[in-house]
VEXDREN-2710 file (C-alpha; in Angstrom, 1 decimal):
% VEXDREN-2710
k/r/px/py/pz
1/UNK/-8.0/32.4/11.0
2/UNK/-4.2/33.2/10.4
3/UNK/-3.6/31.9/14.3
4/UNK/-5.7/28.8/13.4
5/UNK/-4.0/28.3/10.1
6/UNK/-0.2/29.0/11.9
7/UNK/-1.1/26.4/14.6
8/UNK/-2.3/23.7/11.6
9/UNK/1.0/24.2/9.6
10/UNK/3.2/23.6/12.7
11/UNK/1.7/20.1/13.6
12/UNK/2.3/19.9/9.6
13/UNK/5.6/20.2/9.9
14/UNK/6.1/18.8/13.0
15/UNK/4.5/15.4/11.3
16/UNK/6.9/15.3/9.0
17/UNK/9.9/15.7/10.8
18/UNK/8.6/12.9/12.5
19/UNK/8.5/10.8/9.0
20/UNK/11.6/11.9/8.2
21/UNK/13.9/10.4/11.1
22/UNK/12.6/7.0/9.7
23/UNK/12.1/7.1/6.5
24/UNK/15.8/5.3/5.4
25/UNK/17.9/4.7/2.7
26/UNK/17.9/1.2/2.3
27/UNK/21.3/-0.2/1.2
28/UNK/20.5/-2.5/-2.2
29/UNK/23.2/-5.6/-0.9
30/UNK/21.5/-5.7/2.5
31/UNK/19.0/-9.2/3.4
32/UNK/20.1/-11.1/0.6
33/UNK/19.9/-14.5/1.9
34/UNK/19.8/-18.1/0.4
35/UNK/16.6/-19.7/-0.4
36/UNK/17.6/-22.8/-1.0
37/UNK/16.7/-24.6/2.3
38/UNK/13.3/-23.3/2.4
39/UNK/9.8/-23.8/1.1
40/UNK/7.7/-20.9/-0.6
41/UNK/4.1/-20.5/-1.2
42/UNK/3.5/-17.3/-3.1
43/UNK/-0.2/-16.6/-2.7
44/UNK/-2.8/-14.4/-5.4
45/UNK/-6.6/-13.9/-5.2
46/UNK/-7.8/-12.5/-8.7
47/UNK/-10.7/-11.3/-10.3
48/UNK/-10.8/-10.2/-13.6
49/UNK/-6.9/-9.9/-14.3
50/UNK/-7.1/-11.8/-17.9
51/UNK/-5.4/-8.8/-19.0
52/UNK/-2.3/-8.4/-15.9
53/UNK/-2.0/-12.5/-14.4
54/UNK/0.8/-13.3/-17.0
55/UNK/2.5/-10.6/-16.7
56/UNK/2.2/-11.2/-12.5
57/UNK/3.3/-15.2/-12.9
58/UNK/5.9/-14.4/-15.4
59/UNK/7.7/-11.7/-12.6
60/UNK/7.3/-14.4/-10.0
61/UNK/8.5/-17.3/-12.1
62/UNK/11.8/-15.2/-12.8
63/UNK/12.5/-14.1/-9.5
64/UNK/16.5/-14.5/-8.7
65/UNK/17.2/-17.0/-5.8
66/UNK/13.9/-19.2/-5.9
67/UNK/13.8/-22.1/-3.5
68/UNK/13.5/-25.3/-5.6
69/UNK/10.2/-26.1/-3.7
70/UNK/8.0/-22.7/-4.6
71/UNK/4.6/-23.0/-5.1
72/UNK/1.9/-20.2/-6.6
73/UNK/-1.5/-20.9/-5.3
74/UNK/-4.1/-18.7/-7.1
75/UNK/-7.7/-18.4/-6.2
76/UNK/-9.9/-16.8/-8.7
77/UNK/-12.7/-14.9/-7.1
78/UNK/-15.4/-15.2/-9.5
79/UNK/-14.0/-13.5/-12.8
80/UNK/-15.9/-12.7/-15.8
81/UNK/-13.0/-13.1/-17.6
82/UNK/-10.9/-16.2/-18.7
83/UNK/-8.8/-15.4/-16.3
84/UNK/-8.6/-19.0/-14.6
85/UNK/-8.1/-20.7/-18.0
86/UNK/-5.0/-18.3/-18.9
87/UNK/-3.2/-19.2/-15.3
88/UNK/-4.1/-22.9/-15.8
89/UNK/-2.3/-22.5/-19.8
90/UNK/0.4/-20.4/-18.0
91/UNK/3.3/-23.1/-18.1
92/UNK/6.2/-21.9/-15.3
93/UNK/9.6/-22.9/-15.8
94/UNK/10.9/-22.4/-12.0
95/UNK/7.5/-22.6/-9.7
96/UNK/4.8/-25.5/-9.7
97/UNK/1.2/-23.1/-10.0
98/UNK/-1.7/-24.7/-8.2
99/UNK/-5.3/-23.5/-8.9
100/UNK/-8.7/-23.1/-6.7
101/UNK/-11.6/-21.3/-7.5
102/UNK/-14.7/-19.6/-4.9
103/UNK/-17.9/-20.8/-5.4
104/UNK/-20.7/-19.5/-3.1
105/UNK/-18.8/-17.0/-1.5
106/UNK/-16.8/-14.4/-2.8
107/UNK/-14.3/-11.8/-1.8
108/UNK/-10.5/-11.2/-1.7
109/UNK/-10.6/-12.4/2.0
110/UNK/-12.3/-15.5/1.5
111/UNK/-10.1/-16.2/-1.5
112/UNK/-7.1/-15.7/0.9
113/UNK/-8.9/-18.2/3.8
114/UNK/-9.2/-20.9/0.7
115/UNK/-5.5/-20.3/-0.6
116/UNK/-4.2/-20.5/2.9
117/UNK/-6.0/-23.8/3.7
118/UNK/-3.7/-24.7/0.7
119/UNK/-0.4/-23.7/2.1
120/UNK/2.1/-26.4/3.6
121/UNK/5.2/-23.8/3.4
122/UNK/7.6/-22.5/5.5
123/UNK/7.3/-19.1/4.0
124/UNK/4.1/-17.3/2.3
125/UNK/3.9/-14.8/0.2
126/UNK/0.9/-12.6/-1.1
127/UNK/0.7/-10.3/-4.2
128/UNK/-2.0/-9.3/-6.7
129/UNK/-2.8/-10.5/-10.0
130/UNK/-2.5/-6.6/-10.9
131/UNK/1.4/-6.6/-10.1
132/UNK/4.7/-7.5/-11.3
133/UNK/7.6/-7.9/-9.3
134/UNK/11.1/-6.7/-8.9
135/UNK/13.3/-9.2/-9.6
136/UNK/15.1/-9.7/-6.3
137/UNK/11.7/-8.4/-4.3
138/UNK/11.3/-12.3/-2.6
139/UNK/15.0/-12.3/-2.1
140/UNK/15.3/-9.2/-0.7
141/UNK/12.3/-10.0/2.0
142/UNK/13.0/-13.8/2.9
143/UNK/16.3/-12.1/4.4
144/UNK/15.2/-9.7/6.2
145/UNK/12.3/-12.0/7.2
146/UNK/14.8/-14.6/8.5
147/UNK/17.8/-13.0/9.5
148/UNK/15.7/-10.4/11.6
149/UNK/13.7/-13.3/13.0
150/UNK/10.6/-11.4/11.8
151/UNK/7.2/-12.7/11.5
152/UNK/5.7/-10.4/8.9
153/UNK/7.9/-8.2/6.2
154/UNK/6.5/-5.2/4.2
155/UNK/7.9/-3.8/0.5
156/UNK/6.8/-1.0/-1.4
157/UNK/3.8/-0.9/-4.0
158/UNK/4.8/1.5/-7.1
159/UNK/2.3/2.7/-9.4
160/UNK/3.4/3.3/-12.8
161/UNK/1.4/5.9/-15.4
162/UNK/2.5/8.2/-18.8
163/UNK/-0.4/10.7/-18.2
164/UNK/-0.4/14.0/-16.5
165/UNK/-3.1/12.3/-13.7
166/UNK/-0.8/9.6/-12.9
167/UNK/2.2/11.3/-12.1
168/UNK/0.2/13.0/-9.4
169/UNK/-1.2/9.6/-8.5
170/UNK/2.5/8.1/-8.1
171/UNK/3.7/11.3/-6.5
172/UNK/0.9/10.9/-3.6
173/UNK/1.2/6.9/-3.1
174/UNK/4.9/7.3/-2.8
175/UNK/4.2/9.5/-0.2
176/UNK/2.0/6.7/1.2
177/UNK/5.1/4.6/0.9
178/UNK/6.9/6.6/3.0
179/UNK/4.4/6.9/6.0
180/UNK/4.1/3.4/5.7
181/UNK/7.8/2.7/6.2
182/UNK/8.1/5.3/9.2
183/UNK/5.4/4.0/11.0
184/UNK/5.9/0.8/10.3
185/UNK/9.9/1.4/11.4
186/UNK/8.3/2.8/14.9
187/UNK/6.4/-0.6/15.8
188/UNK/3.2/1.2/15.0
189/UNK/2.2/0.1/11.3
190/UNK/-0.8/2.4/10.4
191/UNK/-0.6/1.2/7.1
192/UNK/0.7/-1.6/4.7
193/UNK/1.5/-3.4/1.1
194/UNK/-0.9/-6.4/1.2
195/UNK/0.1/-6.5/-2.5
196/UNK/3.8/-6.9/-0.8
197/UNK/3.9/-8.5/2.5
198/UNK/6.1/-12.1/3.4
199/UNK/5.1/-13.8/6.7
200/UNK/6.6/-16.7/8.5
201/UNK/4.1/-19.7/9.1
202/UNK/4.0/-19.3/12.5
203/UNK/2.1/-16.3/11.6
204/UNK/-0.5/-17.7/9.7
205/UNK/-3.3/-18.5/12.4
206/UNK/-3.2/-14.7/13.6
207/UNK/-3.6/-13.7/9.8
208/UNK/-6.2/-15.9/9.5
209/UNK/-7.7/-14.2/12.2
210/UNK/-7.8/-10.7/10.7
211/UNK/-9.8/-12.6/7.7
212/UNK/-12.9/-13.1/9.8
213/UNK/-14.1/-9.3/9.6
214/UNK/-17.2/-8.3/7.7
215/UNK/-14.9/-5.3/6.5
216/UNK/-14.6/-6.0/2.0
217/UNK/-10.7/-5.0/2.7
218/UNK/-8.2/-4.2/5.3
219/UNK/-6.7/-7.6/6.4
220/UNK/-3.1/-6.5/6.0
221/UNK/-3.2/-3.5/8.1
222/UNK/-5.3/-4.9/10.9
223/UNK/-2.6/-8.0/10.5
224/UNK/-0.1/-5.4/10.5
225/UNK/-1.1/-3.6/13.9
226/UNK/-1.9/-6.5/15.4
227/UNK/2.1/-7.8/14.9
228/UNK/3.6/-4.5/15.2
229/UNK/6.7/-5.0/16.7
230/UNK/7.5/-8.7/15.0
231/UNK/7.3/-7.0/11.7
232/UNK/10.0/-4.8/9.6
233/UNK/10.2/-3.9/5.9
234/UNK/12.5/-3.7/3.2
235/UNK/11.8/-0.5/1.1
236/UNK/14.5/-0.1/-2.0
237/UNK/14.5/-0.3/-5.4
238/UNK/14.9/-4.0/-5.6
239/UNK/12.0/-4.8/-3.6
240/UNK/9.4/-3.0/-5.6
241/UNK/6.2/-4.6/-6.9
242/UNK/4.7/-2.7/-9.5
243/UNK/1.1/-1.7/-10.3
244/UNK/-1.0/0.3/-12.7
245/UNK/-2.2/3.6/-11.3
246/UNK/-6.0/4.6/-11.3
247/UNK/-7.1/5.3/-15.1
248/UNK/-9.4/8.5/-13.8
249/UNK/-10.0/10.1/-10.4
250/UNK/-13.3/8.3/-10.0
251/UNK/-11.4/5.1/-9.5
252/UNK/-9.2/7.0/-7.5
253/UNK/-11.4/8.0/-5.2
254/UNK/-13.5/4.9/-5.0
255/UNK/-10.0/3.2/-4.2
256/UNK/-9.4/6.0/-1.8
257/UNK/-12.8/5.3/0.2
258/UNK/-12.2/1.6/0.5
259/UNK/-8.9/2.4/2.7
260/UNK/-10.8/5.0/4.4
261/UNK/-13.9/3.0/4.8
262/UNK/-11.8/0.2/7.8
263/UNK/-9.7/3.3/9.6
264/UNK/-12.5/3.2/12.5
265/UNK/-12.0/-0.4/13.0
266/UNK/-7.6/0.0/13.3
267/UNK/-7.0/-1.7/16.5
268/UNK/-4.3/0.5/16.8
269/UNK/-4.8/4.2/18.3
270/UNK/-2.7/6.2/17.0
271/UNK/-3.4/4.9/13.2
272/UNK/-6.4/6.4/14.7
273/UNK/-5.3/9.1/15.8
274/UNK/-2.8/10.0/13.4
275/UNK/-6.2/9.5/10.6
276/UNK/-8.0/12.0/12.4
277/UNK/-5.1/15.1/12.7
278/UNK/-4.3/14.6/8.9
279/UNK/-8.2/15.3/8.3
280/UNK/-8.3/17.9/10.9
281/UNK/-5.3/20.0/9.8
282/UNK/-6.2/19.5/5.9
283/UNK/-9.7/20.9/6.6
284/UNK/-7.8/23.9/8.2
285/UNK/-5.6/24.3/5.0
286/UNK/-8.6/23.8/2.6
287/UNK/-11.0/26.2/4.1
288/UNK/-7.8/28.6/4.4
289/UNK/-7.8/28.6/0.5
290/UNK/-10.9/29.3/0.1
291/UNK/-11.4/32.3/2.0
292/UNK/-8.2/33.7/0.7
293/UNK/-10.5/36.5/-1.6
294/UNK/-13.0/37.4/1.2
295/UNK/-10.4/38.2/4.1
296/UNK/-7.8/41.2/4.4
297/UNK/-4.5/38.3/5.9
298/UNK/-4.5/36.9/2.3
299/UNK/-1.4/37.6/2.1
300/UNK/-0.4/35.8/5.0
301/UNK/-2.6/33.0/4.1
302/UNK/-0.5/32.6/0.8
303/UNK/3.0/33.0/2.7
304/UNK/2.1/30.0/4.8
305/UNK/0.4/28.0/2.1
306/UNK/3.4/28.5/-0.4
307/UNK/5.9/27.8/2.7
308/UNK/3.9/24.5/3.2
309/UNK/4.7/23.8/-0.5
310/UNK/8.7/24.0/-0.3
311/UNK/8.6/22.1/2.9
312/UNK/6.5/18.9/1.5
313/UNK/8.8/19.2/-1.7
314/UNK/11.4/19.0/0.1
315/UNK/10.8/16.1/2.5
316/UNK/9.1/14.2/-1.1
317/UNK/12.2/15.2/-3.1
318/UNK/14.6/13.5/-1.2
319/UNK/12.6/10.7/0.1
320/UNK/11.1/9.7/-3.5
321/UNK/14.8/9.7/-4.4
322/UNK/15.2/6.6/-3.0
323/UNK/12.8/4.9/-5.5
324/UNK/14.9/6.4/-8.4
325/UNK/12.4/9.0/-8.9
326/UNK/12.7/12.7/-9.5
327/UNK/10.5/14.7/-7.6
328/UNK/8.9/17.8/-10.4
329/UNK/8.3/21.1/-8.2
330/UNK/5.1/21.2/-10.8
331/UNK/4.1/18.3/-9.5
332/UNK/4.7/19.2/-6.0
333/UNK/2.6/22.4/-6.2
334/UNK/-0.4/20.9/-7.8
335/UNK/0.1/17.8/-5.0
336/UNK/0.0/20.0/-2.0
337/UNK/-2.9/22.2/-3.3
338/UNK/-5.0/19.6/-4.2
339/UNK/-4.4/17.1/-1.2
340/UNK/-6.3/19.4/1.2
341/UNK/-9.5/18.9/-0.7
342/UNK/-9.2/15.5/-1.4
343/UNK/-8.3/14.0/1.9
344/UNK/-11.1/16.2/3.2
345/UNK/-13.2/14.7/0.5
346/UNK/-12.6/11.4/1.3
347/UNK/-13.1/11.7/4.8
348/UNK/-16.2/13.5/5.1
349/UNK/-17.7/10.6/2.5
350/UNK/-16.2/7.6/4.5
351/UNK/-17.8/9.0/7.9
352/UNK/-21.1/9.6/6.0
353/UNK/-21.1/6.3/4.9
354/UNK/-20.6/6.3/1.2
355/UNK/-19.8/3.1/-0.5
356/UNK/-17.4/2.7/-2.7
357/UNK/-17.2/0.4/-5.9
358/UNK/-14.3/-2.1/-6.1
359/UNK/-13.4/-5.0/-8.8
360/UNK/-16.8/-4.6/-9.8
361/UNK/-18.6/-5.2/-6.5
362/UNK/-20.6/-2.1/-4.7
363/UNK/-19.8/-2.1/-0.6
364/UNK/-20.4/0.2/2.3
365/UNK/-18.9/0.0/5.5
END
């Protein structure tokens, strides 16, 4: 087991050395461009955000640099709430908001095909009703969009949480971040901010096309892989859009699933690929752990385990710097024990087929 559990922390490490030689420090006066010439359509399909959609409107509506024309199209997918009737009260100083609702069918993708129909812009823009944004995050993207004669442009998605569960939660999607940005930096995207992404219009029929899967989620990663190499992103403080972290770890987990639930359907391989090392070598670290009283190389087990622990501090440490945040060695250790079990978790229930529950809706893949 020691040889097994040797050979697992290598390609550990050996991953994130990888990571690391793209994950960059993005300079804050880089891909600032002018707006002013260009038309904007800042798309958001809600469901029950009565208590978040002002807050969302009001971070968009402030953004630095607006073109003059900028449009919000929002598409409410069925809320319970009054959640239409506060965005059509919402009264925007720099944007012109433009309402639709669903009405026999229902989910975020067909509420992006109806808000897209919408669209006459040169540039579109999609967020959640869940978020708030940074204020120079369109700035910052339309540069790089433009500039870089990109199609597609990715920011980060920051959670933000006071309790002892959420600063775990933040800890582990900033590592997301961060393998989103290297892979996304290598041409091969295995993941991405759908809550964050700019594309051109040109771009628009080949998202539209990633809409027409059965799948509840996953069009902005399949988009993604699909335009690997036209696409780039912009991860720095300034282009952050900001969410509420999981309340417990059962909405964690069904939020977890979802993602998990589309990975057999990546058109890409090595998002494939890369999904089924991650489960292979965390099932070798988990099961490691848990033999540790019943074998005689515990202590061997433990040296490797707690050298895994530095090294994934480390690499988090100075790449959550970045974001302005201060990586807690507490924080680290309970991350790196914990992640084992919970990737391997998650992955055993997404190839068994469990559903998840999402915005009040039950799915299975």
């Amino acid at each position: 087991m020691i040889w097994i559990l040797l050979s697992a922390f290598i390609v550990w490490n050996l991953v994130f050395i990888m990571l690391d030689k793209n994950i960059l420090e993005e300079k804050e006066h880089d891909h600032v461009f002018q707006l002013n010439q260009q038309s904007l359509a800042v798309i958001i399909v809600m469901r029950n955000e009565s208590k978040n959609i002002v807050e969302c409107l009001s971070s968009i509506d402030s953004q630095n640099g607006l073109p003059k024309n900028t449009e919000v199209i929002v598409v409410d997918d069925h809320s319970d709430d009054d959640s239409l009737g506060i965005v059509e009260c919402y009264s925007p100083i720099n944007v012109k908001i433009r309402t639709n609702k669903l009405s026999q069918k229902s989910g975020k993708k067909e509420g992006l095909k109806l808000a897209l129909s919408m669209v006459n812009a040169e540039i579109v823009y999609f967020t959640d009703a869940d978020c708030k944004l940074m204020p120079e995050v369109v700035l910052r993207l339309t540069g790089k969009l433009i500039v870089g004669g990109f199609k597609a442009v990715f920011g980060p998605v920051m959670l933000k949480s006071n309790n002892v569960l959420g600063q775990l939660l933040i800890a582990e999607n900033l590592n997301n971040q961060c393998v989103t940005e290297a892979f996304v930096r290598y041409s091969h995207p295995i993941m991405s901010n759908g809550a964050n992404m700019m594309i051109s219009r040109d771009a628009i029929g080949l998202y539209r096309k990633t809409l027409e899967s059965e799948i509840m989620s996953g069009d902005d990663v399949f988009f993604a892989q699909i335009i690997s190499k036209q696409s780039t992103c912009v991860m720095s403080k300034s282009s952050i859009v900001w969410t509420n972290a999981p309340i417990n770890f059962v909405e964690f987990i069904n939020q977890r699933l979802r993602w998990a639930s589309k990975t057999t359907d990546y058109p890409s391989m090595l998002a494939k690929l890369f999904g089924v090392v991650v489960f292979m070598v965390n099932i070798i670290f988990a099961l490691s752990l848990l033999i540790i009283p019943f074998v005689n190389g515990a202590f061997w087990i433990l040296l490797l385990f707690g050298l895994k622990i530095l090294i994934e501090f480390g690499y988090h440490r100075k790449w959550f710097y970045k974001y302005g945040v201060r990586h807690k060695l507490p924080i680290g250790i309970v991350l790196s024990v914990i992640y084992p079990f919970y990737a391997v978790l998650v992955g055993v229930f997404s190839m068994l087929g469990v559903g998840f529950i999402w915005k009040g809706r039950y799915a299975k893949r």
